[in-house]
Each structure stands twice: as structure tokens, then as C-alpha cells.
Residue frames as qw, qx, qy, qz and C-alpha x, y, z in Angstrom:
[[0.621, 0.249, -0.450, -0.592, 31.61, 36.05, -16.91],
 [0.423, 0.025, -0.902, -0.084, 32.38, 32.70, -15.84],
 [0.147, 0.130, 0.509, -0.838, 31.09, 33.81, -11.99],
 [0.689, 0.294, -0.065, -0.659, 27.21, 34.64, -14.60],
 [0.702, 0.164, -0.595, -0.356, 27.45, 31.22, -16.68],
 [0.261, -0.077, -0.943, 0.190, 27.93, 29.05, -13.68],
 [0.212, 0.133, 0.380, -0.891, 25.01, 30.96, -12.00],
 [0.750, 0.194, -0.203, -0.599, 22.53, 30.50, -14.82],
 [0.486, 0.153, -0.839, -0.189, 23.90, 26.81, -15.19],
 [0.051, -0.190, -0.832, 0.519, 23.17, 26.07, -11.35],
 [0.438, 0.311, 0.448, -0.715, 19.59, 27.82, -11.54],
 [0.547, 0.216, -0.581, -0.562, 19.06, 25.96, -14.96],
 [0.348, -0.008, -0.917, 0.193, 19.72, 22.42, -12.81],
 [0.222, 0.038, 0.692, -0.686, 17.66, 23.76, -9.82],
 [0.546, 0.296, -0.153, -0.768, 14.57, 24.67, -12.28],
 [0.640, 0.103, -0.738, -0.188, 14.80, 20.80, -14.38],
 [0.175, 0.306, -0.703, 0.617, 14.82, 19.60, -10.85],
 [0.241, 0.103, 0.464, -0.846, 12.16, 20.95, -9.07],
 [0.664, 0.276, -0.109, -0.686, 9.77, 20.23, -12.16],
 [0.529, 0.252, -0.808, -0.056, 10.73, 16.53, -12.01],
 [0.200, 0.053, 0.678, -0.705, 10.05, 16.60, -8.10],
 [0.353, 0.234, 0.005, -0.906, 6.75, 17.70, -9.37],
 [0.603, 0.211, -0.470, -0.609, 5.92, 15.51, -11.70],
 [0.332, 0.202, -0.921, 0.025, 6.95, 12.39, -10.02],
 [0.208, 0.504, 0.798, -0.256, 3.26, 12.32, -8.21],
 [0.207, -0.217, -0.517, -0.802, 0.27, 12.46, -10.26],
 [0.290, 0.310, 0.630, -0.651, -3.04, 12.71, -8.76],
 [0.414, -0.242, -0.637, -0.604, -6.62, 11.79, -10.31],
 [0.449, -0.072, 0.474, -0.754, -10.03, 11.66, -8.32],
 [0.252, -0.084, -0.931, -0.249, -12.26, 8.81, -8.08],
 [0.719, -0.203, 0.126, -0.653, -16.25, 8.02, -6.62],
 [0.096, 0.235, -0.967, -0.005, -17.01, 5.37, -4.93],
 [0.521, -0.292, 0.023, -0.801, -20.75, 4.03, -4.60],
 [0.823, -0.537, 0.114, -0.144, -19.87, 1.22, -2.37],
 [0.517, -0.707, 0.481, 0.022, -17.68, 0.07, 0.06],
 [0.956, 0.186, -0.227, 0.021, -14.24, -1.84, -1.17],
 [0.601, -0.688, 0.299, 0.275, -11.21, -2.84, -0.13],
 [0.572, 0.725, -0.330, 0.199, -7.91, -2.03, -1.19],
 [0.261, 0.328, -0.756, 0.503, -4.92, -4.32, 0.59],
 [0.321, -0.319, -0.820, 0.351, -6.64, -4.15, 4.32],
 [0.065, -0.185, -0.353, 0.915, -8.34, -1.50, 4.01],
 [0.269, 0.565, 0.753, 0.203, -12.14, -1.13, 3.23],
 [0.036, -0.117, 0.142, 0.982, -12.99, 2.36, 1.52],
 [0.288, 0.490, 0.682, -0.460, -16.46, 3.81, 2.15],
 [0.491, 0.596, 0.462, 0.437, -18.22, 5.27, -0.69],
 [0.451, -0.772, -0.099, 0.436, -17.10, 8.33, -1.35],
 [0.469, 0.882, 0.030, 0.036, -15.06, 10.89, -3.28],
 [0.821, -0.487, 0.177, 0.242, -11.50, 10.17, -3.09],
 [0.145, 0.843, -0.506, -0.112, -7.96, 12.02, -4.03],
 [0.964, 0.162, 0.099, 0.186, -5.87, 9.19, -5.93],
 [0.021, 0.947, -0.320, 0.001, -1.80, 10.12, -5.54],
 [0.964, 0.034, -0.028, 0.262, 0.99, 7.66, -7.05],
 [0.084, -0.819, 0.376, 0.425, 4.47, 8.58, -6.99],
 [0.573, -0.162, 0.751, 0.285, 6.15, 7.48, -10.13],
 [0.436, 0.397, -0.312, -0.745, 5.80, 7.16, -13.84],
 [0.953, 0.070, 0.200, -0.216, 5.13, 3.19, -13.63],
 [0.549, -0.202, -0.756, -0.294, 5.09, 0.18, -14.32],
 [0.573, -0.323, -0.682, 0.320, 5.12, -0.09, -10.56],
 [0.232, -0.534, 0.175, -0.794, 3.69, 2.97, -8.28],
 [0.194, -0.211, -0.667, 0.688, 2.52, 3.33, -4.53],
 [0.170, -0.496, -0.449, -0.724, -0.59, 4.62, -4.90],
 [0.136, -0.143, -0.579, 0.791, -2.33, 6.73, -1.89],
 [0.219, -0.629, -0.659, -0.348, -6.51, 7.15, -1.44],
 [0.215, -0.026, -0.434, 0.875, -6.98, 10.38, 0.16],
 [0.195, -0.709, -0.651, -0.190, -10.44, 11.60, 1.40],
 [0.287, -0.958, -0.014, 0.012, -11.03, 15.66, 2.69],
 [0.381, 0.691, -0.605, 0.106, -7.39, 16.00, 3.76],
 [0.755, -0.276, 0.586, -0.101, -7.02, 12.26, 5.56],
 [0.221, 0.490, -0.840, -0.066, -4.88, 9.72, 4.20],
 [0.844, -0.215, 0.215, -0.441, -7.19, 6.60, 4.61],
 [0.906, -0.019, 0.372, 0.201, -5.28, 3.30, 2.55],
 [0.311, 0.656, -0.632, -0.271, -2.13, 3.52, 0.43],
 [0.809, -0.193, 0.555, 0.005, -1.18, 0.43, -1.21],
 [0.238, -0.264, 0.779, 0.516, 0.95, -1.20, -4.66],
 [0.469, 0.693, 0.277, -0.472, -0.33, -0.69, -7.90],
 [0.551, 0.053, 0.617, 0.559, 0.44, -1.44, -11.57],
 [0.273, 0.666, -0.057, -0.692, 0.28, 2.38, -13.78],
 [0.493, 0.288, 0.679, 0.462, -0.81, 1.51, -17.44],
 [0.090, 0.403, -0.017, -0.911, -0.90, 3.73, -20.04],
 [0.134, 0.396, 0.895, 0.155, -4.24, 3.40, -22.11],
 [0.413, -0.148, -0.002, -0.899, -6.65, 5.65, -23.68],
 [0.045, -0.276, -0.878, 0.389, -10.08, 4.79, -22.15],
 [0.204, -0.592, -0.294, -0.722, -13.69, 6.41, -23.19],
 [0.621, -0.567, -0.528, 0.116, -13.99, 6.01, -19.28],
 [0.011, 0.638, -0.242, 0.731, -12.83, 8.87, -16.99],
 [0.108, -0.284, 0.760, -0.575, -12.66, 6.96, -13.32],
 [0.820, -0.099, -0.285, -0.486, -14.30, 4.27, -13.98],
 [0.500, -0.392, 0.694, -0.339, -13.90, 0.92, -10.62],
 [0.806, -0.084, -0.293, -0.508, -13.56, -2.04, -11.28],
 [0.719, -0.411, 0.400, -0.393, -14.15, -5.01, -8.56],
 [0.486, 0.161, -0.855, -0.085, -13.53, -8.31, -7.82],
 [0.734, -0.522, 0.006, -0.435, -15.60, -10.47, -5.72],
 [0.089, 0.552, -0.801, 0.214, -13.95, -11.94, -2.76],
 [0.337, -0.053, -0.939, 0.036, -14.42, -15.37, -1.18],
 [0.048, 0.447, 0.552, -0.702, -16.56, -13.36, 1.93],
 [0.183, 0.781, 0.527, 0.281, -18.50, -11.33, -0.89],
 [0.231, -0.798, -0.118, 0.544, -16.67, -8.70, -0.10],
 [0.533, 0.816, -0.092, 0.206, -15.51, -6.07, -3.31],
 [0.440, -0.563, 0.222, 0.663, -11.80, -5.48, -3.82],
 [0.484, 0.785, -0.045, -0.384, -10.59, -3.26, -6.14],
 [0.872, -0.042, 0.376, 0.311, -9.39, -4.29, -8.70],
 [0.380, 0.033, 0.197, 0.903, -8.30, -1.13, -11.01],
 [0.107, 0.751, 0.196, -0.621, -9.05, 2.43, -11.70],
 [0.516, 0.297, 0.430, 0.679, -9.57, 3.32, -15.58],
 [0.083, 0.750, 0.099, -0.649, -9.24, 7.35, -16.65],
 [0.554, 0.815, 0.002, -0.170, -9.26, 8.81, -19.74],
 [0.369, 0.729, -0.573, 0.070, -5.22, 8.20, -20.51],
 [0.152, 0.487, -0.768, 0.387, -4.09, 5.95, -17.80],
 [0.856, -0.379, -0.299, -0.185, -4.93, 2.77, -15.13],
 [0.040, 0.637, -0.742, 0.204, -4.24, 1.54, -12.42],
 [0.721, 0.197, -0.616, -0.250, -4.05, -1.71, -11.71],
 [0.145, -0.518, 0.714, -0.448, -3.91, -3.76, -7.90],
 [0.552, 0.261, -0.790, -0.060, -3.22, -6.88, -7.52],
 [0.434, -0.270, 0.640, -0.573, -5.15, -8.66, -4.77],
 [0.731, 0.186, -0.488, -0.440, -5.51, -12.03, -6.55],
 [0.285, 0.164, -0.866, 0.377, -4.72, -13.82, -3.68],
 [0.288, 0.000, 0.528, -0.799, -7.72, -12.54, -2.01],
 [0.656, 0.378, -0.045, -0.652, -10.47, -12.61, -4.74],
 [0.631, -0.008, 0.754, -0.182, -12.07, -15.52, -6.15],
 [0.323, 0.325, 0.670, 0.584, -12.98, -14.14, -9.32],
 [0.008, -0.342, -0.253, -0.905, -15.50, -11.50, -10.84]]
């Protein structure tokens, strides 16, 4: 009996586990219809896999395109409803170049700091 209750207890732990593993990256998809940059990287337009690990304030956030890995970079996760569903918005930099400046979905943002770069809107 004890031999059965530690059994179920250990495949209770594995189970909570595994579905924490799980959870601790979220993914959301984004369009881009022109080129910005995120950190040093410029991102062409394009349809991109969005993949943080974390539940926030602070995430790693990872822009994947097909199955390439193009720019990961720091990010601020906000929760927030939003009538928007991957909606970009920019900042202009000092070159005229766009950076991003956050992603807004339907529940959630993110947020990336690159105010050091960007001049304003």
C-alpha cells in the first residue's frame, strides 16, 4: 500500500511538472508589413512565431520565421485586454529607421525597450 501511494504521489509531481515546463513558454504570431528592428536585428516583413519564456514582468522573447530563429531579445509581458489581436507598434529612430516598440494581442503585450536608440514616435 505504501509501495501504490508513493507511486501515485511521484507520478502526481511528475504530471504538475511537466505542465508547468509547458506553460512557462507562450507563443503568439505576429505580421509584419515593414522592415524593423528589434535590439540589432532588423526583421523583414513577414509572418513571424513570437516565443517568451516566462509569465512576466520580464521575459526573453524569441521571433521565429518558417522554422529559423532570426532575433531574440528582452521584453516587458503586460497583461491587458486589447480590441487589437497583434497589433506593432514603432518608434522612429534617429536614422529613420523603425524599432519596435511593442506587440499588443487580445489579452497580453509585450513591451521592448530600445529607448536609447529611438528618438521618439
Amino acid at each position: 500500500m505504501k509501495l501504490k501511494r508513493g507511486l501515485i504521489l511521484l507520478l502526481l509531481f511528475s504530471s504538475m511538472s511537466l505542465t508547468s515546463l509547458a506553460a512557462a513558454k507562450t507563443s503568439e504570431s505576429v505580421t509584419l508589413i515593414e522592415p524593423v528592428k528589434v535590439g540589432a536585428t532588423q526583421l523583414q516583413p513577414g509572418r513571424y512565431k513570437v516565443i517568451w519564456d516566462g509569465s512576466g514582468p520580464e521575459v526573453q522573447v524569441t521571433f521565429i520565421n518558417g522554422k529559423k530563429t532570426i532575433a531574440t531579445a528582452p521584453a516587458k509581458l503586460v497583461n491587458q485586454e486589447s480590441p487589437y489581436d497583434g497589433a506593432v507598434e514603432t518608434k522612429t529612430s534617429d536614422d529613420n529607421s523603425k524599432l519596435l516598440h511593442g506587440i499588443s494581442w487580445k489579452k497580453r503585450a509585450l513591451i521592448f525597450d530600445q529607448s536609447d536608440s529611438a528618438s521618439g514616435t
